[in-house]
Structure formats: structure tokens, C-alpha cells
N, C-alpha and C positions, 0 to 999 in steps of 0.2 A: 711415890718412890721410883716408881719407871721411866717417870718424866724425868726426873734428876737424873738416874742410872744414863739414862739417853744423853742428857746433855755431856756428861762426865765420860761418857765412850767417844762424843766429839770433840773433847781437847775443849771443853768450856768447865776448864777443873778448879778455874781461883774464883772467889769469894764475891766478888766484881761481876766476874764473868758466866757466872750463874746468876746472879740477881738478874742479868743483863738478860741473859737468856729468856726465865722465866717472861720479864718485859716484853719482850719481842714475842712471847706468844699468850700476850695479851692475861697472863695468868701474874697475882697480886699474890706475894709469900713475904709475909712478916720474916724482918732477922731472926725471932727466936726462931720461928715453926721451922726456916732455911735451916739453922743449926739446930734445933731436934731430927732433923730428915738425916740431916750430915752424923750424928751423932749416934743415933738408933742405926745407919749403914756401918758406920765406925765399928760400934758396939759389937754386931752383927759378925764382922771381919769381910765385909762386901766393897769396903773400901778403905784405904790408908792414906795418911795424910802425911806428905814428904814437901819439905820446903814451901810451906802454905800451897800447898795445892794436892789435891785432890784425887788419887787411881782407885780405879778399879782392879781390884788385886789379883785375881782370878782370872788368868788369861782364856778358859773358855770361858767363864758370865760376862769376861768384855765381848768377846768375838760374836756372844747368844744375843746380847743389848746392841751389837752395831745391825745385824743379820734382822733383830727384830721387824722392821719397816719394813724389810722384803719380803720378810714369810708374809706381814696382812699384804702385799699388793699383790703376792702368789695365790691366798686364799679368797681376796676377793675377784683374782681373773682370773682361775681355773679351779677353787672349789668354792663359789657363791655359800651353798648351802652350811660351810663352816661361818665365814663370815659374817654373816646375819645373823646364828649364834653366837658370835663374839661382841658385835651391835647391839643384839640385845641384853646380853650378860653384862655390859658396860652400862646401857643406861637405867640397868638398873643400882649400881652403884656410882651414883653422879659424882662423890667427893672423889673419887677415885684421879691419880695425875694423869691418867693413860689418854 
């Protein structure tokens, strides 16, 4: 879900444009599973669907999903010892999109 939320804070909010995405990071998502992701966010109220395409509704969870990428390159160069706990907290759940 945070791989999609990420794509969706970068303006890759149509249907295309997220398959596309996914592709380019070399990660395979079935139509359905893409539309369960879309739809479970939907359900959720995390995201809305305006003229086939896709927001993030919640103008701070967009601004916390853009910000995200800096806070790891903040906690990997000047708090390591968080980041290694987030490394390992991740590979322990591998299905995870992160």
C-alpha cells in the first residue's frame, strides 16, 4: 500500500500510470490485486477517485507519503541505529510494498 500511496503523491494517479509505474520497479501486480489496493484505499477514505484518476485526499497523508523518502535518507545519515531497525522490521515482512 505505500508503494502505491508513493506512486499516487507523484502525479502517477491513472490506471496506466500506475501499472507503469509498478513496471519500472520491476514489481508484477495483477489488475485484480491493482484494483483491491485501489479499492481497500477507496474503502478506507485514503484516497478518491475524480475523473478516472486517483488523489490522495488528505492533504497531510499526501504531504507524510511525499516527505516519506526523506525521513529514511535522514534516519539512515544521521540516525543509522533507527534505520537498521526499519531494515530489519522490513525484512521481516517480505510481502510488504515498502
Amino acid at each position: 500500500y505505500i508503494k502505491l500511496l508513493k506512486f499516487l503523491a507523484k502525479g502517477e494517479n491513472e490506471w496506466d500510470l500506475l501499472k507503469y509505474a509498478f513496471l519500472k520497479e520491476k514489481i508484477t501486480v495483477a489488475d485484480s490485486q491493482l484494483g483491491l489496493y485501489l479499492k481497500e484505499l477507496w474503502d478506507y477514505g485514503f484516497i478518491e477517485k475524480q475523473a478516472e484518476r486517483y488523489i490522495i485526499s488528505d492533504p497531510i497523508m499526501l504531504k507524510a507519503i511525499k516527505e516519506w523518502e526523506y525521513l529514511h535518507l535522514y534516519l539512515f545519515i544521521m540516525q543509522p541505529q533507527y534505520f537498521h531497525l526499519s531494515a530489519r522490521i522490513n525484512r521481516n515482512h517480505p510481502k510488504t510494498l515498502l
